[in-house]
C-alpha positions as CSV (number, residue, x, y, z in Angstrom):
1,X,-35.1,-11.9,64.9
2,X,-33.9,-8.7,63.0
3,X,-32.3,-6.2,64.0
4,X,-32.6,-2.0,63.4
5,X,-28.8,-2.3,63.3
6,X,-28.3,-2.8,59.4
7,X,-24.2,-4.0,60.2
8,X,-25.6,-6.8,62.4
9,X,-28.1,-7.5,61.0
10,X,-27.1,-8.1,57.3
11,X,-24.1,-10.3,58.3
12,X,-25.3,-12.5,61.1
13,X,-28.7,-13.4,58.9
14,X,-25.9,-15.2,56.7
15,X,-25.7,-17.8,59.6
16,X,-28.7,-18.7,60.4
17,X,-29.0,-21.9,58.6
18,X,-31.3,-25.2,59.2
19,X,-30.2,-27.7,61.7
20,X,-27.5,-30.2,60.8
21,X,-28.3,-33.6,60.0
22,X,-27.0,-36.6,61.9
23,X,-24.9,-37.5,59.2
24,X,-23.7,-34.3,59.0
25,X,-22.6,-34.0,62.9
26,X,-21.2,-37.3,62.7
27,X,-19.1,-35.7,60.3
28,X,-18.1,-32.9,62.0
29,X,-17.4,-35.3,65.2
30,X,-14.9,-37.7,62.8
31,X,-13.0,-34.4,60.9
32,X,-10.2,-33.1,62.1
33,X,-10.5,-30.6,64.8
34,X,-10.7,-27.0,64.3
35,X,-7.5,-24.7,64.3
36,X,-7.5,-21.9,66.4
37,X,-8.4,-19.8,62.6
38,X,-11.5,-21.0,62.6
39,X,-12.7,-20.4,66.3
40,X,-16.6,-18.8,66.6
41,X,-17.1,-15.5,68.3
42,X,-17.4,-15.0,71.8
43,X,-18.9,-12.5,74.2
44,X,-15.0,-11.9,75.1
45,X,-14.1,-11.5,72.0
46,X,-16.4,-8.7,71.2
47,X,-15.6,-6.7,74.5
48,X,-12.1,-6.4,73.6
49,X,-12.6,-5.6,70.2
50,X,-15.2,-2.5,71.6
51,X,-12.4,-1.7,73.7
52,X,-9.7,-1.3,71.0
53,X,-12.6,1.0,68.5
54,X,-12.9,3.1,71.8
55,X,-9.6,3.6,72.8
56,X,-9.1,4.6,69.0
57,X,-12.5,6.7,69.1
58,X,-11.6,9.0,72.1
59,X,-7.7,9.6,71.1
60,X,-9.3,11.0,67.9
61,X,-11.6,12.9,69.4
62,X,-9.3,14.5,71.6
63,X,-7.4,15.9,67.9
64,X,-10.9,16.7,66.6
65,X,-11.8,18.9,69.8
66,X,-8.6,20.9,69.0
67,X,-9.1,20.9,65.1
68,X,-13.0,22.4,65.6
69,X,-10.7,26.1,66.5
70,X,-8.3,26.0,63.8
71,X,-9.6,24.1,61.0
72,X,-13.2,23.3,61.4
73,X,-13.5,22.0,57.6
74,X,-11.4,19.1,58.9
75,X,-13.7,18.0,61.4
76,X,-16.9,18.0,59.1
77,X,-14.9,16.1,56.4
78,X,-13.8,13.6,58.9
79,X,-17.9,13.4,59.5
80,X,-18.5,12.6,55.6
81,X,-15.7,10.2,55.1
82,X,-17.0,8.4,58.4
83,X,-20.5,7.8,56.7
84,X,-18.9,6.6,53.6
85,X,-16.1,4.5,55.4
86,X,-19.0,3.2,57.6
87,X,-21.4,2.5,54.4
88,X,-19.0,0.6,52.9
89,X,-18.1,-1.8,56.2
90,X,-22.1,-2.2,56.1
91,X,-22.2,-3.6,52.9
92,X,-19.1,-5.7,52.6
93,X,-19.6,-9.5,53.3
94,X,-16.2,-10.1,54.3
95,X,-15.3,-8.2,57.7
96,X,-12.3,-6.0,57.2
97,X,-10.7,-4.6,61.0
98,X,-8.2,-2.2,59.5
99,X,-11.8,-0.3,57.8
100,X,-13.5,-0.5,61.1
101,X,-10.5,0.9,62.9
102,X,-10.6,3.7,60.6
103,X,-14.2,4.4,60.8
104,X,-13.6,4.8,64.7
105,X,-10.8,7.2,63.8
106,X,-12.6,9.6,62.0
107,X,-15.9,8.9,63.9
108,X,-13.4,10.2,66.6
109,X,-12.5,13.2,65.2
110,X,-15.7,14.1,63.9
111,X,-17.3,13.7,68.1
112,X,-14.6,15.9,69.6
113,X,-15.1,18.6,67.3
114,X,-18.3,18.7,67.3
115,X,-17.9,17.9,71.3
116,X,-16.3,21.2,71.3
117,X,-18.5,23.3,69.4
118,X,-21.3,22.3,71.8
119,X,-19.7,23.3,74.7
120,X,-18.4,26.5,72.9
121,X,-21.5,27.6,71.5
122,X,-22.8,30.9,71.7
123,X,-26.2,29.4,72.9
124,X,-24.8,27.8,75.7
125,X,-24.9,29.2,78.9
126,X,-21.6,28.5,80.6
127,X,-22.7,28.7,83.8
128,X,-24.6,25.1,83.4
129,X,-21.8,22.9,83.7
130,X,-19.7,20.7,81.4
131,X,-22.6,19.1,79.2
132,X,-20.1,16.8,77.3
133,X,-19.0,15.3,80.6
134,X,-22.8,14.9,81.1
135,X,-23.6,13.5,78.0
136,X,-20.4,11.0,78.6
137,X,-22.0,10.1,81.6
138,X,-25.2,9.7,80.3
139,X,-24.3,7.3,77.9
140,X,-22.4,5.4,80.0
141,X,-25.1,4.9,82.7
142,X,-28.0,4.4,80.0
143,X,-25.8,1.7,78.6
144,X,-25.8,-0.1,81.8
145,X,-28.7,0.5,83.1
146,X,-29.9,-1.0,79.1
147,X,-27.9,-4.3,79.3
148,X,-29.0,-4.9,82.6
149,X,-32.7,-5.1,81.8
150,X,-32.2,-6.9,78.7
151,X,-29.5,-9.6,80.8
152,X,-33.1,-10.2,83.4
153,X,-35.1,-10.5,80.5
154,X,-37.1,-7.7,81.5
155,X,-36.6,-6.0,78.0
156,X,-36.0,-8.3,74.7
157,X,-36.6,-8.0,71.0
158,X,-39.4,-9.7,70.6
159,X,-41.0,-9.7,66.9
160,X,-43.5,-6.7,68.3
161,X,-40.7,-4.7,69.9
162,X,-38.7,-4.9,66.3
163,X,-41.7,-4.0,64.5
164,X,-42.5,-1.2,66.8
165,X,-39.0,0.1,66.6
166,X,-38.8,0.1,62.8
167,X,-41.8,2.0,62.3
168,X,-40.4,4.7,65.3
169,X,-36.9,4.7,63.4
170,X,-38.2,5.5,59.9
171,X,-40.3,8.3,61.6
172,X,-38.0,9.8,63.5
173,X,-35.3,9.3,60.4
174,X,-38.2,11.8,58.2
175,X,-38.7,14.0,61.3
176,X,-34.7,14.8,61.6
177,X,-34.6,15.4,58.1
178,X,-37.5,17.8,57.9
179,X,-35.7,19.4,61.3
180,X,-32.2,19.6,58.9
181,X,-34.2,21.0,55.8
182,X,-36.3,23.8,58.3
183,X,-32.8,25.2,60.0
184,X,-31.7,26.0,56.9
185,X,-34.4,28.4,57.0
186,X,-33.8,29.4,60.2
187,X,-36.3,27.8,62.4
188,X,-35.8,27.5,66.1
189,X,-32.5,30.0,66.0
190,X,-30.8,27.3,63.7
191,X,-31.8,24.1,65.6
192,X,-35.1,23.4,63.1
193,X,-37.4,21.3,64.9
194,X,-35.5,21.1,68.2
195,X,-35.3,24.4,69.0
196,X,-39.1,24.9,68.9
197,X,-39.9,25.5,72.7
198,X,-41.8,22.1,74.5
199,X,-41.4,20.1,70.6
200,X,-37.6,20.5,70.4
201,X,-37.1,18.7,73.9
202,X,-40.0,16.2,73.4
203,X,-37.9,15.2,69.9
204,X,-34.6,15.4,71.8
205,X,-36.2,12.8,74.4
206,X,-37.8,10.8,71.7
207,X,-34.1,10.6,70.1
208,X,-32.8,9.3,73.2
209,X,-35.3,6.8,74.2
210,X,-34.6,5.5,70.4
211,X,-30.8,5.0,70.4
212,X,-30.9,3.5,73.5
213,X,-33.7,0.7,73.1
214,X,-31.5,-0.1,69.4
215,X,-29.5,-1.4,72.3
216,X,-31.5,-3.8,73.2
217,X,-31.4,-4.8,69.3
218,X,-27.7,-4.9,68.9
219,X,-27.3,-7.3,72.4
220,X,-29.5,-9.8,70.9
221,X,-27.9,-10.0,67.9
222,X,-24.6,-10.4,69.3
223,X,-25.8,-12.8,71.3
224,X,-27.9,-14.9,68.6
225,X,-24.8,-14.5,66.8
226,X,-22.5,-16.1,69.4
227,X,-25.2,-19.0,69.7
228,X,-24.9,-19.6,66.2
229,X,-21.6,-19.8,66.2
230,X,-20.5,-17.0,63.9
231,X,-16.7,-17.1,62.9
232,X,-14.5,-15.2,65.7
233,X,-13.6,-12.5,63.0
234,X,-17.3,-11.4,62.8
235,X,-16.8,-9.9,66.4
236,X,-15.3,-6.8,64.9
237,X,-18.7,-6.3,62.7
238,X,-20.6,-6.8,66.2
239,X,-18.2,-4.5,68.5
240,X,-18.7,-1.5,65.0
241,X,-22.6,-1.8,64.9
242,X,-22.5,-1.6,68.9
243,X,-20.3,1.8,68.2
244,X,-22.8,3.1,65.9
245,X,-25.5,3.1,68.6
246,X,-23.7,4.3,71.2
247,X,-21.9,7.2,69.5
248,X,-25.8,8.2,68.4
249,X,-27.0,8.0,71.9
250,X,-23.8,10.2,72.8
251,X,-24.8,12.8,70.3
252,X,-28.6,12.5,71.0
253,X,-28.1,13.0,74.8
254,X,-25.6,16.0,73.7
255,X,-28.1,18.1,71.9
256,X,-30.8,17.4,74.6
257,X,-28.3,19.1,77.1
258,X,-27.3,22.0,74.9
259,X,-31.0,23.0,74.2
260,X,-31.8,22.5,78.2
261,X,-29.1,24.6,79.1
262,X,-30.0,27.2,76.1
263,X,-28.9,30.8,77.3
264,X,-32.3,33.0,77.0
């Protein structure tokens, strides 16, 4: 089963091999046994390493909110150098933590700035509330309520549901860039396609509902890819392409909020 999730899904295709032959388990059973540098990946393993990119995520973003004020360039370069940093752990075979931990850096900064602007925004209405602390929430709770369902089997990636997803992806990946290309123009106040009354919201929703069934994706790779026995090292590839998700879920729910709570 494929995934949407092009980090986990390029690396963890590389183990799914044909089943060993008697003679080759016998093997395996004579050989020596395995040092602890050659131990597979565990569900344990790839919590803590989610933890570590998160910890590093939010004590960037907490420099980017502050940067958005007195240098704003800073924050939208962090943005560009995350997208290369992050192309590049994509497409590596080897897995390289240092390069993920970076990509959560700058991912970091990149999220509290733009966090900040948000919140900050002359479209806002203050009087709504905190929407980042919402949209924190939010993630949070639609990330549990998401692994729950998929844990009682109640949602899984069956070959429909991946097939169904890739066509929604690559059509919400054209509609986002016709939004992009339209608020140049100046299309809903700046927003494009968003901030088009009833359609904005509906695309918002849509964008939500997306990121957070690519959860449902990402847990059973991760967990085909524990089955399979995948080298403990890969676990930082799984914990980064889990990060991905969430951090577009995060931003997804963010927008939602800041065109709901629109000042007329």
């Amino acid at each position: 089963m494929k995934s949407n999730n092009p980090v986990l899904n390029r690396e963890f295709a590389t183990f799914r091999e044909a089943p060993a032959s008697a003679a080759t388990l016998q093997g395996m059973y004579d050989g020596p046994t395995p040092s602890v540098d050659q131990r597979v990946m565990t569900l344990d393993d790839v919590i803590v390493k989610t933890g570590i990119l998160f910890v590093i995520l939010v004590v960037t973003a907490v420099a980017g909110w502050k940067l958005i004020d007195s240098a704003p360039a800073a924050v939208f370069v962090s943005a560009i150098a995350a997208f290369v940093v992050g192309m590049i752990v994509s497409v590596q075979r080897t897995t390289k933590p240092p390069l993920i931990m970076v990509y959560a850096a700058l991912e970091g900064v990149f999220l509290g700035g733009i966090s900040n602007w948000y919140q900050k925004s002359k479209y806002i209405n203050p009087n709504d509330g905190n929407i980042v602390a919402q949209a924190v929430i939010g993630t949070l709770v639609c990330f549990g309520v998401m692994l729950v369902l998929y844990k009682s089997g109640r949602l899984r990636a069956t070959p429909r549901f991946q097939k169904m997803m890739a066509i929604a992806l690559v059509s919400y990946l054209l509609i986002a860039i016709g939004s992009l290309v339209s608020a140049l123009f100046g299309v809903g106040d700046g927003w494009g396609f968003y901030g088009v009354g009833a359609l904005g919201i509906a695309l918002c929703v849509i964008g939500v509902g997306l990121a957070a069934f690519t959860l449902v994706l990402d847990f059973d790779l991760i967990e085909r890819g524990i089955a399979a026995q995948v080298p403990e090292k890969e676990s930082w590839r799984a914990s980064f392409g889990l990060m991905v998700t969430l951090v577009w879920l995060y931003l997804e729910l963010l927008r939602l909020l800041a065109i709901l709570n629109r000042s007329n």
